[in-house]
Chimera marker file (.cmm) of the C-alpha trace (Angstrom):
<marker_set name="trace">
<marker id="1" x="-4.458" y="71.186" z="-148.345" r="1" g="1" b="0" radius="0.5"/>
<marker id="2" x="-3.020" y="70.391" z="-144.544" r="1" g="1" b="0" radius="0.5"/>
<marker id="3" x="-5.975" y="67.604" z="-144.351" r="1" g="1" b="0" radius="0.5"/>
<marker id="4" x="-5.068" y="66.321" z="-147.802" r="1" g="1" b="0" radius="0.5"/>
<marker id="5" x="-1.553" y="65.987" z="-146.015" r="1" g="1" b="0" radius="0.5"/>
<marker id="6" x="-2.219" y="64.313" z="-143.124" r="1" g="1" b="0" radius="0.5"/>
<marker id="7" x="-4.324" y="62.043" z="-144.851" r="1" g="1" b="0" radius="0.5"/>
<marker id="8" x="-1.768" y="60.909" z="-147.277" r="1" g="1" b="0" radius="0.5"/>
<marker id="9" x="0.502" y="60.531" z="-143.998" r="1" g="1" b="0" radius="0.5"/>
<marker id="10" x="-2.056" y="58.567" z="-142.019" r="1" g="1" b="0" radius="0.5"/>
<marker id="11" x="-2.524" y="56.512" z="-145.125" r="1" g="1" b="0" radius="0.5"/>
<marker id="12" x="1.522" y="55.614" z="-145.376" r="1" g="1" b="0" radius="0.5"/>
<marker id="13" x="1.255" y="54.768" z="-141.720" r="1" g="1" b="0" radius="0.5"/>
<marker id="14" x="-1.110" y="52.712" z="-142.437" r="1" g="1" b="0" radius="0.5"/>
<marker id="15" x="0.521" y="50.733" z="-145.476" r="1" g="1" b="0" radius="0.5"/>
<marker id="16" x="3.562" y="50.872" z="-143.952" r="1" g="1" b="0" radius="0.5"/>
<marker id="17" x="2.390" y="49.415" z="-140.564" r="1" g="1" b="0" radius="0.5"/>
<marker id="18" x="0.971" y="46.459" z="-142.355" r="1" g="1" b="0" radius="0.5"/>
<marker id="19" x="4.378" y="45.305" z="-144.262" r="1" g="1" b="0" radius="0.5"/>
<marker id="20" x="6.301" y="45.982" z="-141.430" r="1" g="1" b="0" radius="0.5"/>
<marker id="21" x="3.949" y="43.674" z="-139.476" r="1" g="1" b="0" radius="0.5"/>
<marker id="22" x="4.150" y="41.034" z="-142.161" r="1" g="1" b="0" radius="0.5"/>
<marker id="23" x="8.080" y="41.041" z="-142.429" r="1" g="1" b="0" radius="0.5"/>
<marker id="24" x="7.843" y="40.559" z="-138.174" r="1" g="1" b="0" radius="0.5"/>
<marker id="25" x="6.289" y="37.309" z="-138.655" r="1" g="1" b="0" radius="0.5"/>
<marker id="26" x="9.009" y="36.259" z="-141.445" r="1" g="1" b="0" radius="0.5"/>
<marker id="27" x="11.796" y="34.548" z="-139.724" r="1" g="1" b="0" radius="0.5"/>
<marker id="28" x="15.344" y="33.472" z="-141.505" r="1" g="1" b="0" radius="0.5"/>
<marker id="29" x="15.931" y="29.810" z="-141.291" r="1" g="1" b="0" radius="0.5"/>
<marker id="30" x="19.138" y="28.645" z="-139.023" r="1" g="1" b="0" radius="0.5"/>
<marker id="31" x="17.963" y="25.178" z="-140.119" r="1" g="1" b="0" radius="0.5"/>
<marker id="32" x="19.627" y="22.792" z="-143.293" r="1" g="1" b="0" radius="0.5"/>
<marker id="33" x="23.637" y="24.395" z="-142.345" r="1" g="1" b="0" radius="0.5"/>
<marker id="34" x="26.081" y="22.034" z="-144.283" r="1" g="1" b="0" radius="0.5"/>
<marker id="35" x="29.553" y="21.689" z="-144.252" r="1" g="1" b="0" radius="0.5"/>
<marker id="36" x="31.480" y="19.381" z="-146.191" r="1" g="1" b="0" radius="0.5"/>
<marker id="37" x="35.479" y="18.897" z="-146.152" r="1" g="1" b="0" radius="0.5"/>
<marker id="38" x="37.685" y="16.703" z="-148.094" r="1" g="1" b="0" radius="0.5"/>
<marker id="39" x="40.843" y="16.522" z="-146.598" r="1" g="1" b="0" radius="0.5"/>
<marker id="40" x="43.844" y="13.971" z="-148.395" r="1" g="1" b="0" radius="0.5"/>
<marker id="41" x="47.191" y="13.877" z="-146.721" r="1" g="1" b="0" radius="0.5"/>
<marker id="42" x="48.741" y="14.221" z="-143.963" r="1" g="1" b="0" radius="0.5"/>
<marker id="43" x="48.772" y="16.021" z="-140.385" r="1" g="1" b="0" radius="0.5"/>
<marker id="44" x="45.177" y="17.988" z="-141.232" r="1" g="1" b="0" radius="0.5"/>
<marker id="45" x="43.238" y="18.851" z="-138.507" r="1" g="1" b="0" radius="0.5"/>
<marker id="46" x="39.183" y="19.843" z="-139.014" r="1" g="1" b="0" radius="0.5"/>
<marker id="47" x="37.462" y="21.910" z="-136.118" r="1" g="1" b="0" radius="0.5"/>
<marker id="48" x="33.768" y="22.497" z="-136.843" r="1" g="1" b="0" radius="0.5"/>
<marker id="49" x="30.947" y="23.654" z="-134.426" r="1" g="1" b="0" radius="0.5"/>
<marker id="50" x="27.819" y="23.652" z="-135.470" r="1" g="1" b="0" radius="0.5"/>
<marker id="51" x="24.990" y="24.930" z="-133.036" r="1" g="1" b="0" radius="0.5"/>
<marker id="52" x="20.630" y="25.760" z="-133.276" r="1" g="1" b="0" radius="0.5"/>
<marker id="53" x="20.858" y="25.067" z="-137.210" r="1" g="1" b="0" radius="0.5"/>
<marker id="54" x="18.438" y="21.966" z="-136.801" r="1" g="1" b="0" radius="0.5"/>
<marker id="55" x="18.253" y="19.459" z="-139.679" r="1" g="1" b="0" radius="0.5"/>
<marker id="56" x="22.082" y="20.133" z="-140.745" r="1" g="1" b="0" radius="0.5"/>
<marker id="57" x="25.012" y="18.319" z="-141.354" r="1" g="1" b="0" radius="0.5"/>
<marker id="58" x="29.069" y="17.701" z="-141.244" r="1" g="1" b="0" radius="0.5"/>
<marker id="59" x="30.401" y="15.491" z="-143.415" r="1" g="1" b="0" radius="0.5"/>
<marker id="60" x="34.294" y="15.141" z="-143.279" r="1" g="1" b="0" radius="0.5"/>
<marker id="61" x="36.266" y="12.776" z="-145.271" r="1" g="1" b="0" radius="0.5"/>
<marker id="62" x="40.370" y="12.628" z="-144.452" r="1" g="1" b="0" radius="0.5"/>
<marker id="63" x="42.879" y="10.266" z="-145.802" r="1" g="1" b="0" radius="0.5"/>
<marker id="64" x="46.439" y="9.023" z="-144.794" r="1" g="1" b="0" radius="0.5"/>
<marker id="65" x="47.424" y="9.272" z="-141.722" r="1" g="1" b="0" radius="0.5"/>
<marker id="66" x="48.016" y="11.565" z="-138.722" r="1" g="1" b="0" radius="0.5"/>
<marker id="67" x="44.501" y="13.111" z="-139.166" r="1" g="1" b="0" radius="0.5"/>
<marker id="68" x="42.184" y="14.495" z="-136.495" r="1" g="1" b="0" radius="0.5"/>
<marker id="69" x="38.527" y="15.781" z="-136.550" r="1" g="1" b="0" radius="0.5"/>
<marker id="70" x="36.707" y="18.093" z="-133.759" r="1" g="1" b="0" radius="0.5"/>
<marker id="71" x="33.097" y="17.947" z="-134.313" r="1" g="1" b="0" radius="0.5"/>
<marker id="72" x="30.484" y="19.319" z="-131.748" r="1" g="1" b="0" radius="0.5"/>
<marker id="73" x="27.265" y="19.535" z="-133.384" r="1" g="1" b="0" radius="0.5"/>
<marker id="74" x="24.114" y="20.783" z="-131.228" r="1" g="1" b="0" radius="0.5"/>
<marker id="75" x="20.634" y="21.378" z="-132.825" r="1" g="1" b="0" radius="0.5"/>
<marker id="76" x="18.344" y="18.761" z="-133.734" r="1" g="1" b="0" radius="0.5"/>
<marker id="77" x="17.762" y="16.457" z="-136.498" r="1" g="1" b="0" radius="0.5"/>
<marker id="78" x="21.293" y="16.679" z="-137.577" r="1" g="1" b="0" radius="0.5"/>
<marker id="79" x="24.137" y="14.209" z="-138.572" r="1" g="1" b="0" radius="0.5"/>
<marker id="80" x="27.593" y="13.752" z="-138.645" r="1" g="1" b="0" radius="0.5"/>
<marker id="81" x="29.855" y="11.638" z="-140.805" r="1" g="1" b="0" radius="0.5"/>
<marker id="82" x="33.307" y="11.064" z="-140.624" r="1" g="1" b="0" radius="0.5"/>
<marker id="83" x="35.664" y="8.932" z="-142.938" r="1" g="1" b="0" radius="0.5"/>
<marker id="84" x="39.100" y="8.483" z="-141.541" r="1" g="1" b="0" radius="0.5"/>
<marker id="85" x="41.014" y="6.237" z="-144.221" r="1" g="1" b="0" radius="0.5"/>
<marker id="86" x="44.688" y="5.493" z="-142.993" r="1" g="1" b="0" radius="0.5"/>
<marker id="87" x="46.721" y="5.218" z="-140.003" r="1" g="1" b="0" radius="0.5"/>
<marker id="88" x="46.881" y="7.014" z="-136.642" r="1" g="1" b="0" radius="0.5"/>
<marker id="89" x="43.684" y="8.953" z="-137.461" r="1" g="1" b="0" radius="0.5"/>
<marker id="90" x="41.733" y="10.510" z="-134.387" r="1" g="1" b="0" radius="0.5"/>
<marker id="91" x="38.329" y="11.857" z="-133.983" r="1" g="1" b="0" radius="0.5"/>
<marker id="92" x="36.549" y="13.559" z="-130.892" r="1" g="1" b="0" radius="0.5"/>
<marker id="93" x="32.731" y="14.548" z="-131.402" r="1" g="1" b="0" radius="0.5"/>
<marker id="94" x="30.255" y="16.015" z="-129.492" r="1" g="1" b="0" radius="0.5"/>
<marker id="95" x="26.559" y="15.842" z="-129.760" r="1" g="1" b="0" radius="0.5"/>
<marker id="96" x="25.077" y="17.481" z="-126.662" r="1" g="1" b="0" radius="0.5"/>
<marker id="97" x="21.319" y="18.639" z="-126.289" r="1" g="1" b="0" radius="0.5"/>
<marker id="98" x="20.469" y="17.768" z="-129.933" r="1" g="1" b="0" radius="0.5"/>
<marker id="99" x="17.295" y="15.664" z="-130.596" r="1" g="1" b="0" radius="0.5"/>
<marker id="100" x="17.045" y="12.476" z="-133.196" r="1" g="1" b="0" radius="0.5"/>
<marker id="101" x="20.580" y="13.407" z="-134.364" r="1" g="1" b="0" radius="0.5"/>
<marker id="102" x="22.819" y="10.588" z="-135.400" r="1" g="1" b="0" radius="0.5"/>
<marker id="103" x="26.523" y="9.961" z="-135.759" r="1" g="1" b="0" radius="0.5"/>
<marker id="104" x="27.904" y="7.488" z="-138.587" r="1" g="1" b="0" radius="0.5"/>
<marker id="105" x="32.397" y="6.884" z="-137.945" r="1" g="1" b="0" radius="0.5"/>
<marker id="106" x="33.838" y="4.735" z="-140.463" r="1" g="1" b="0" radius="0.5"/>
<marker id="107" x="37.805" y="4.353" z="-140.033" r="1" g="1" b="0" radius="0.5"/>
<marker id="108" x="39.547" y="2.413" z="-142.395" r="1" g="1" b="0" radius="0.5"/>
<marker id="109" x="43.466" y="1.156" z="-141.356" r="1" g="1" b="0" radius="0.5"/>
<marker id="110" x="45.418" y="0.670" z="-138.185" r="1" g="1" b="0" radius="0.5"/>
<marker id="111" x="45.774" y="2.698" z="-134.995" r="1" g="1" b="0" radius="0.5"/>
<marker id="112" x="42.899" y="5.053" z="-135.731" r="1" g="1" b="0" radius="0.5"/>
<marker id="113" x="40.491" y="6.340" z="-132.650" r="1" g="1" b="0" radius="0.5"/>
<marker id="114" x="37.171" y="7.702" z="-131.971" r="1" g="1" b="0" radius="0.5"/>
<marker id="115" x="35.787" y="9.162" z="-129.135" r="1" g="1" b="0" radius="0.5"/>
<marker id="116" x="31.988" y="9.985" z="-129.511" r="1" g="1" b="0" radius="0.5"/>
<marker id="117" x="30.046" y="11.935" z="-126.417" r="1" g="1" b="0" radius="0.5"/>
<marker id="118" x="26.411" y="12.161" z="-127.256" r="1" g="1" b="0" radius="0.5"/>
<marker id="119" x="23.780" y="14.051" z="-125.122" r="1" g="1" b="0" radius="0.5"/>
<marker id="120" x="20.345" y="13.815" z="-127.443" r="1" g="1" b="0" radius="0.5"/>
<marker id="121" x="17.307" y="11.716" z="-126.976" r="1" g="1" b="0" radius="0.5"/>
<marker id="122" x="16.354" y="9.223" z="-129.650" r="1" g="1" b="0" radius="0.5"/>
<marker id="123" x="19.674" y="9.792" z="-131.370" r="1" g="1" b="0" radius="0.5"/>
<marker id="124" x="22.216" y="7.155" z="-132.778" r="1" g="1" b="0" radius="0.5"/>
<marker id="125" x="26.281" y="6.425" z="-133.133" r="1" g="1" b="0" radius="0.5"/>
<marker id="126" x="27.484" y="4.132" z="-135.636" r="1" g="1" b="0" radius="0.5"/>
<marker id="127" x="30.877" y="3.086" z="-135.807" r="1" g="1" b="0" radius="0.5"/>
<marker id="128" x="32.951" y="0.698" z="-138.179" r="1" g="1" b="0" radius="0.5"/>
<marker id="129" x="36.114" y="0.505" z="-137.965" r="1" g="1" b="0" radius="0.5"/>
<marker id="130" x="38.241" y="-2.247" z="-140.068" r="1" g="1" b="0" radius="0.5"/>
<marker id="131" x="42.050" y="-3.177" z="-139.592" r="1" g="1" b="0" radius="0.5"/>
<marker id="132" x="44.192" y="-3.009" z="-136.312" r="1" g="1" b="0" radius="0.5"/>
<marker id="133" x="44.533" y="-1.490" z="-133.159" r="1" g="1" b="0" radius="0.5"/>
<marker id="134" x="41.359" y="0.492" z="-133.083" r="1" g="1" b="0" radius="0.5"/>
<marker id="135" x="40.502" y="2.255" z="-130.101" r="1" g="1" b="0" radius="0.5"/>
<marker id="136" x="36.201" y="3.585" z="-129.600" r="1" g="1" b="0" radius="0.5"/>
<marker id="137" x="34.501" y="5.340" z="-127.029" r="1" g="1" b="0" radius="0.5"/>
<marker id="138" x="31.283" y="5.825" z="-127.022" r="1" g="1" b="0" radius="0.5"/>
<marker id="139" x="28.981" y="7.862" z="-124.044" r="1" g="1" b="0" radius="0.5"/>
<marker id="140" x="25.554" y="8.056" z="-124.290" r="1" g="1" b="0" radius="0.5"/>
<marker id="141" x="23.782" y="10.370" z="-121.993" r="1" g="1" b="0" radius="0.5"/>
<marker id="142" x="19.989" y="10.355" z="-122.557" r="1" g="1" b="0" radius="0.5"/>
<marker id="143" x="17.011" y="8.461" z="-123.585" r="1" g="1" b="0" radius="0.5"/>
<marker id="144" x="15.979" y="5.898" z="-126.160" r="1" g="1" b="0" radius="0.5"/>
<marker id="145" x="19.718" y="6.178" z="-127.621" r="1" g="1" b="0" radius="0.5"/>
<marker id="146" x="21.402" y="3.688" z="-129.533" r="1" g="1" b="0" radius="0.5"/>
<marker id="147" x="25.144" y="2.586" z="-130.361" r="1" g="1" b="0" radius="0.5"/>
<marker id="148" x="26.372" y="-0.042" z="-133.326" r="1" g="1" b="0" radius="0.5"/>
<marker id="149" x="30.004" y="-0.426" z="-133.060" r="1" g="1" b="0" radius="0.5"/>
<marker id="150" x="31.857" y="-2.696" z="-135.291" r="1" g="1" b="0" radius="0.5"/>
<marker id="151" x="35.627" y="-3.844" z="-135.451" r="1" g="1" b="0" radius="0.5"/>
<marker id="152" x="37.246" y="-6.253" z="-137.677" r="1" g="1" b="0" radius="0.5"/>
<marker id="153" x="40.651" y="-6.854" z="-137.613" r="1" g="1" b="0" radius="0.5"/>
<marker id="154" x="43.178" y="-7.860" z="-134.305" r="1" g="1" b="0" radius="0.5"/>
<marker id="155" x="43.875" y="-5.371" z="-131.134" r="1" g="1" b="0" radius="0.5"/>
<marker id="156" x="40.859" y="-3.135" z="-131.418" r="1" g="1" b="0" radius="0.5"/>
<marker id="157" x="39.313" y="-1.866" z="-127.871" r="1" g="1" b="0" radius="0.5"/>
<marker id="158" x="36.084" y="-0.467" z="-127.578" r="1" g="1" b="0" radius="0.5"/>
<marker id="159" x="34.391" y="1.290" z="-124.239" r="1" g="1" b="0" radius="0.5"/>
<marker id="160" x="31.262" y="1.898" z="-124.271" r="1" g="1" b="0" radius="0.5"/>
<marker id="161" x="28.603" y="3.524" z="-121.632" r="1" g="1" b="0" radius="0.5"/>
<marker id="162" x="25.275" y="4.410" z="-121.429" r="1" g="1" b="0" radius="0.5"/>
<marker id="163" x="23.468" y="6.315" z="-118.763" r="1" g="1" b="0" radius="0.5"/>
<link id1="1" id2="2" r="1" g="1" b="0" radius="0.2"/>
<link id1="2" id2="3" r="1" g="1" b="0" radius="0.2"/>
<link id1="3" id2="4" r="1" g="1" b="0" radius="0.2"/>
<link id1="4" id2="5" r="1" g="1" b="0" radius="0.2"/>
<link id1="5" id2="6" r="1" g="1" b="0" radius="0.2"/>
<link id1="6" id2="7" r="1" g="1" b="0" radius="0.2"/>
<link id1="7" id2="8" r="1" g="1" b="0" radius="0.2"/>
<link id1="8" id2="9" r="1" g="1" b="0" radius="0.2"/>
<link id1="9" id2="10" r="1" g="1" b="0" radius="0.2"/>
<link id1="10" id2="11" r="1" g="1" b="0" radius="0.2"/>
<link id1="11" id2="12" r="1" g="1" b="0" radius="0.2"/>
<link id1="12" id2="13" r="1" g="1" b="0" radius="0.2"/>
<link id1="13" id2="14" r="1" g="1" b="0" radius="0.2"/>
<link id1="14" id2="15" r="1" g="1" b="0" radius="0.2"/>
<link id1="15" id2="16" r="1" g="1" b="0" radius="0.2"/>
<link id1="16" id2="17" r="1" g="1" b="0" radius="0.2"/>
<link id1="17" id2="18" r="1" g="1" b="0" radius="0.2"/>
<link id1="18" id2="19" r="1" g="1" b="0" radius="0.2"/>
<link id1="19" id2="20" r="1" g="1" b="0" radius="0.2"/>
<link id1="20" id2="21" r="1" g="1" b="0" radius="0.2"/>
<link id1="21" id2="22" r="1" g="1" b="0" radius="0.2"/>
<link id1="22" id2="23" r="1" g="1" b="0" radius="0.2"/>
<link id1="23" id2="24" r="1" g="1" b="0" radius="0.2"/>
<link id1="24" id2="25" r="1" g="1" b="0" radius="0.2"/>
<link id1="25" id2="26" r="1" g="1" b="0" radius="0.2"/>
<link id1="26" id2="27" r="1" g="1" b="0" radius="0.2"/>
<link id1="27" id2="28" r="1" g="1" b="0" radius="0.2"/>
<link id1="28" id2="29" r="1" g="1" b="0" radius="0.2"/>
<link id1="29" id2="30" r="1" g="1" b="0" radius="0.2"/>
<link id1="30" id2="31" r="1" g="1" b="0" radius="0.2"/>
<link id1="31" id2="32" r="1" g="1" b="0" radius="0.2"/>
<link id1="32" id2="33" r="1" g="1" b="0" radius="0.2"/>
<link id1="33" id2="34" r="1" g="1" b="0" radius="0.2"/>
<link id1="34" id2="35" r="1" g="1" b="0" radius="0.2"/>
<link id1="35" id2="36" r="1" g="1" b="0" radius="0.2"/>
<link id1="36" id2="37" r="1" g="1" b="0" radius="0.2"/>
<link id1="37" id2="38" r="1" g="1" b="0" radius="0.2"/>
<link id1="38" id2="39" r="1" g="1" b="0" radius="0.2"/>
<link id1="39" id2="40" r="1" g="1" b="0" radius="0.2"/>
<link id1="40" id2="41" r="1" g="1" b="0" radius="0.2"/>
<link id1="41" id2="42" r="1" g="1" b="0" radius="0.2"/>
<link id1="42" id2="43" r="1" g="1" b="0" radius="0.2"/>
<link id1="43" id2="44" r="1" g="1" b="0" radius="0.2"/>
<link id1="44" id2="45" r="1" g="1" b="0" radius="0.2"/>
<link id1="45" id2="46" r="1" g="1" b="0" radius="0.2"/>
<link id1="46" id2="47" r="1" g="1" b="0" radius="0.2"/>
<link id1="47" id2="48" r="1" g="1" b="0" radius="0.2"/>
<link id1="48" id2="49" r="1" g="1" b="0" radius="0.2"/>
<link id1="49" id2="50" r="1" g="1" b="0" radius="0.2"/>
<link id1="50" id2="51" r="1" g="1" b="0" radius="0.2"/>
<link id1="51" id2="52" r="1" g="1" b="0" radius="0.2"/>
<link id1="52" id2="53" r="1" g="1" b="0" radius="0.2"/>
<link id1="53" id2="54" r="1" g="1" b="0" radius="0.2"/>
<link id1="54" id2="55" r="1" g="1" b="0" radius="0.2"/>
<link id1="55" id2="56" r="1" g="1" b="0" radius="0.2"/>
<link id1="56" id2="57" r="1" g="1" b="0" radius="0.2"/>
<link id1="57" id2="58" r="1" g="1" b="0" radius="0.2"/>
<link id1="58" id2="59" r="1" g="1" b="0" radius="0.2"/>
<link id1="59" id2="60" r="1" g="1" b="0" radius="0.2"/>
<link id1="60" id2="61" r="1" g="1" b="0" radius="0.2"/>
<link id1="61" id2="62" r="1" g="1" b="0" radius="0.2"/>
<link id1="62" id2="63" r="1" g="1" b="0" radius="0.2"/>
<link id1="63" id2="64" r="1" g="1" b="0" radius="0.2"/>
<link id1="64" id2="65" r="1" g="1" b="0" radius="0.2"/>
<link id1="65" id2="66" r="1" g="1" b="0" radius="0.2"/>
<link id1="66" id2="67" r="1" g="1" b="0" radius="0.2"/>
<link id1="67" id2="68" r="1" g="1" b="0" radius="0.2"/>
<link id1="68" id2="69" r="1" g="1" b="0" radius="0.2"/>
<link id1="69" id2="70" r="1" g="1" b="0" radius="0.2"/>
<link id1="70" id2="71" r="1" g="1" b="0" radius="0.2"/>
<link id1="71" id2="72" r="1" g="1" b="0" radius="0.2"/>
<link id1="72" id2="73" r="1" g="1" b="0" radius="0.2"/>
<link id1="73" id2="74" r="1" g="1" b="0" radius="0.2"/>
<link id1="74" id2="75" r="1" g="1" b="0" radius="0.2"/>
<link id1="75" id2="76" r="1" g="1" b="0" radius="0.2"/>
<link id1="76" id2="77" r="1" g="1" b="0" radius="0.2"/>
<link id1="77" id2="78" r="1" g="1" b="0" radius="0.2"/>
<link id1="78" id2="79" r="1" g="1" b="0" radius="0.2"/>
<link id1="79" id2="80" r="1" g="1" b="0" radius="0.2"/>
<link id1="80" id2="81" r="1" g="1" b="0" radius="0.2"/>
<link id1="81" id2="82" r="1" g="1" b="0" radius="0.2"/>
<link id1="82" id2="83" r="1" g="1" b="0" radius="0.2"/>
<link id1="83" id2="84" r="1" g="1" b="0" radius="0.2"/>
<link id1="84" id2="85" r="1" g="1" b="0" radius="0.2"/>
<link id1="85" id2="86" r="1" g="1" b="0" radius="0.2"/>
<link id1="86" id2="87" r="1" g="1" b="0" radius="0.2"/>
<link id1="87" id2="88" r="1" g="1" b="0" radius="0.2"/>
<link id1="88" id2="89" r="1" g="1" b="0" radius="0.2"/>
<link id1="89" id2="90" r="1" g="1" b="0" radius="0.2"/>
<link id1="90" id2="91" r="1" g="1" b="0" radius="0.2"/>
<link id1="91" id2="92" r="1" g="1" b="0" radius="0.2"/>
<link id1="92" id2="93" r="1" g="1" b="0" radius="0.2"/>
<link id1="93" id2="94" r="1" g="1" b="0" radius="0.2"/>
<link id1="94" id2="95" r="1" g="1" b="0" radius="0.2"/>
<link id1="95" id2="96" r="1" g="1" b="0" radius="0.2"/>
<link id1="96" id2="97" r="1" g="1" b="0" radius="0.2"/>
<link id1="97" id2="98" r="1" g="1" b="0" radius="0.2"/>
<link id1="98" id2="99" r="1" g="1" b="0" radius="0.2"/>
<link id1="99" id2="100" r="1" g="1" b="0" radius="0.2"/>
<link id1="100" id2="101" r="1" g="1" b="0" radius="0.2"/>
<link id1="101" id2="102" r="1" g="1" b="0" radius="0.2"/>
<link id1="102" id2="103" r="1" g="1" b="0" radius="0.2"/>
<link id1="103" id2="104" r="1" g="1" b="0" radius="0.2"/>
<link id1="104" id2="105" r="1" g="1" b="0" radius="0.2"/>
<link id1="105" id2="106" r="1" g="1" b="0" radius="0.2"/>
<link id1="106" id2="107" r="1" g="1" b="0" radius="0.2"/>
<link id1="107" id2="108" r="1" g="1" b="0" radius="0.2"/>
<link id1="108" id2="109" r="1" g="1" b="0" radius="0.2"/>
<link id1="109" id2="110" r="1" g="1" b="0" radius="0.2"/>
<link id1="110" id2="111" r="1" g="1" b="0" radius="0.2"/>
<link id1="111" id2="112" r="1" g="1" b="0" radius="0.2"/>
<link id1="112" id2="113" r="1" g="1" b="0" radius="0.2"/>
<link id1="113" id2="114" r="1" g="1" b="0" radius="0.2"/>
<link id1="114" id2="115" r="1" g="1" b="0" radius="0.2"/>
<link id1="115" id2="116" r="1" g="1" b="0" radius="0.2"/>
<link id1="116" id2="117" r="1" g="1" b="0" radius="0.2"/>
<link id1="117" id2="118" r="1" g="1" b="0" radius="0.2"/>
<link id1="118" id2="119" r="1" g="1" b="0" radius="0.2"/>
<link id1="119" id2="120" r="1" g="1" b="0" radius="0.2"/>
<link id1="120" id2="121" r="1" g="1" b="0" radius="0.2"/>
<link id1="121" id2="122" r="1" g="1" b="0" radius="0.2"/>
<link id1="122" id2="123" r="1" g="1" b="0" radius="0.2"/>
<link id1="123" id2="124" r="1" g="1" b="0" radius="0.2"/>
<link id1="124" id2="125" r="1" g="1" b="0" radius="0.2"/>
<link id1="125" id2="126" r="1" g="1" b="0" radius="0.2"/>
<link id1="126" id2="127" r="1" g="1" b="0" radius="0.2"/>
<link id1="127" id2="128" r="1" g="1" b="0" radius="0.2"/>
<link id1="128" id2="129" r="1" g="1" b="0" radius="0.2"/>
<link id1="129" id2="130" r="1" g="1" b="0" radius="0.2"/>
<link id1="130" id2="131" r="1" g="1" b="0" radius="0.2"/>
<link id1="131" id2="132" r="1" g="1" b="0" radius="0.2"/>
<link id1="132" id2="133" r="1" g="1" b="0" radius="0.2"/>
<link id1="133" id2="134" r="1" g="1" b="0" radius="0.2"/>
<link id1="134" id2="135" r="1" g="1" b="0" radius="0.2"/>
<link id1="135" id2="136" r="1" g="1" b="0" radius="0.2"/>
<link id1="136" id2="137" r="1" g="1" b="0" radius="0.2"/>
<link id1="137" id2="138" r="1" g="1" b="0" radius="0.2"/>
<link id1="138" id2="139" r="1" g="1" b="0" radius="0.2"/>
<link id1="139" id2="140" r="1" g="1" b="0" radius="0.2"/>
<link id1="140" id2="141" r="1" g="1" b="0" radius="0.2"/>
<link id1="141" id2="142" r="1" g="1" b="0" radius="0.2"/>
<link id1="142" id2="143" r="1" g="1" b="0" radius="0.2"/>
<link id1="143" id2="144" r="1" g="1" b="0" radius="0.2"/>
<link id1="144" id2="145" r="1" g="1" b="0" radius="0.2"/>
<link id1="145" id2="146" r="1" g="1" b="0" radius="0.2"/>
<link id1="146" id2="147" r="1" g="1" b="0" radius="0.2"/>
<link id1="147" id2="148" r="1" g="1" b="0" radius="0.2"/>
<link id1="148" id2="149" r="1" g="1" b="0" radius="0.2"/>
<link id1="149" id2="150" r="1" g="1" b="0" radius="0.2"/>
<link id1="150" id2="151" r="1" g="1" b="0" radius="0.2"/>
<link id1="151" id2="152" r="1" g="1" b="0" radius="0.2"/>
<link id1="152" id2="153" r="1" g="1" b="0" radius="0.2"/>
<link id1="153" id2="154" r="1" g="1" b="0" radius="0.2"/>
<link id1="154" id2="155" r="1" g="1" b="0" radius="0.2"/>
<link id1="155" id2="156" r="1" g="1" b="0" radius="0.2"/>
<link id1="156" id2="157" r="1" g="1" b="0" radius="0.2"/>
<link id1="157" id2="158" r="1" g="1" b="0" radius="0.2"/>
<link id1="158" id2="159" r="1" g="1" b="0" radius="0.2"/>
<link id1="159" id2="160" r="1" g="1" b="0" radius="0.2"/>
<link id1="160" id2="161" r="1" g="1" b="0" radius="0.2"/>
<link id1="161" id2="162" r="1" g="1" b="0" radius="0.2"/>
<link id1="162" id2="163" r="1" g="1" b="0" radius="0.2"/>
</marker_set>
């Protein structure tokens, strides 16, 4: 009966050992993270950080005036987009050590401001921003990087640097 025992034992060991060795080489995804806010009004302020959940996203959409957005976003693959519509709207976002990750900024209205910092190779900012007395900033600290900024309207001021 004791051998019948530890055989049944040695057996569950056995099993046991083999599942738990198959859930080991299981891993949870950090990738595909999404947030999405819709902000319309006044005075709203949006701080989001993102980090090692490659292939993800923010998307952040804020209208009238008096708005500001802190994005820093660092994983790979991963975007950003920001819609500012209104007046005195102000974003500051942060891309560093991402990889292919890309940045779209489209402000709408007059004396909005972006400041985009971007540390990821073969990653891209986009920036449009129509109406008057825009201010952009753009950094750009790595290779094979590109930046599209666009302003229509009178007074807008854009610096832009890559290294």
């Amino acid at each position: 009966m004791k051998l019948f025992k530890v055989a049944a034992v040695a057996a569950l060991v056995v099993i046991s050992g083999s599942a738990m060795a198959d859930r080991n080489d299981w891993r949870p995804s950090q990738s595909g993270a999404e947030l999405k806010i819709y902000q319309d009004g006044a005075h709203h302020v949006v701080n989001s950080v993102q980090t090692g959940a490659d292939g993800s996203l923010v998307d952040i959409n804020q209208t009238h005036y008096n708005n500001f957005a802190n994005v820093q976003q660092s994983a790979k693959d991963s975007n950003i987009w920001l819609d500012q519509d209104g007046v005195k709207n102000t974003a500051d976002i942060k891309q560093p050590g991402g990889f292919g990750s890309d940045t779209d900024v489209t402000q709408k209205g007059n004396y909005n401001a972006v400041n985009v910092n971007q540390n990821a190779i073969r990653s891209d900012i986009t920036i449009s921003q129509r109406g008057n007395s825009h201010y952009a900033n753009v950094v750009q600290t790595d290779n094979y990087a590109s930046a599209d900024v666009t302003q229509r309207g009178y007074n807008n001021f854009v610096n832009a640097a890559q290294y």
